[in-house]
N, C-alpha and C positions, 0 to 999 in steps of 0.2 A: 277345149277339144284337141286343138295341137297339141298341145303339155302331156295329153295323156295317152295319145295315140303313138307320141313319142317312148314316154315314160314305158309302155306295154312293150312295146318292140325291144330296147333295150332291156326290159326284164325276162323276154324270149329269150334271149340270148344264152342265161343260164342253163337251159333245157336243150336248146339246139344252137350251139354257137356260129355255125358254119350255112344260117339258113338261104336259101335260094336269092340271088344275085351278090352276096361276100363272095368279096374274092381277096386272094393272099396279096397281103401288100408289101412292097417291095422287097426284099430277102431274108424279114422279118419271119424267125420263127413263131407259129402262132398267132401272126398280126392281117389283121383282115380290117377292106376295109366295105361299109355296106353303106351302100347310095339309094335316095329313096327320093320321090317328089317334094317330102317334107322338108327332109335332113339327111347330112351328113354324118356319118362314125366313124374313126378309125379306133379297132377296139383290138385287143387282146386276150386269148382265154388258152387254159394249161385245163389238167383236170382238175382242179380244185379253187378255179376262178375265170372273172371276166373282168377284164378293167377298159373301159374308155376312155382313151386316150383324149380325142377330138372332138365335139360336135359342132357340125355349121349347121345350124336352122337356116332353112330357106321361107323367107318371108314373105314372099312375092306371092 
């Protein structure tokens, strides 16, 4: 259920990359990063992609 609740948020991302709590991270053109109860992303997106850089899964 985590794997995929995961898995959806980050495939959001293609559609809306800048969705509600990303925020720009550090003076990274384009780099946001999006904090969630689950997990962590620091991700990247241009118009013709998204790359995730980071993910910390929160296990607890």
């Amino acid at each position: 259920m985590l794997r995929a609740s995961i898995v959806d948020t980050l495939l959001d991302l293609a559609d809306d990359p800048t969705p509600p709590g990303a925020m720009p991270y550090a003076d990274i053109p384009g780099a946001y990063e999006l904090v969630t109860p689950a997990f962590r992303a620091l991700y990247t997106h241009g118009p013709d992609h998204v790359s995730v850089w980071v993910l910390h899964v929160n296990l607890r």
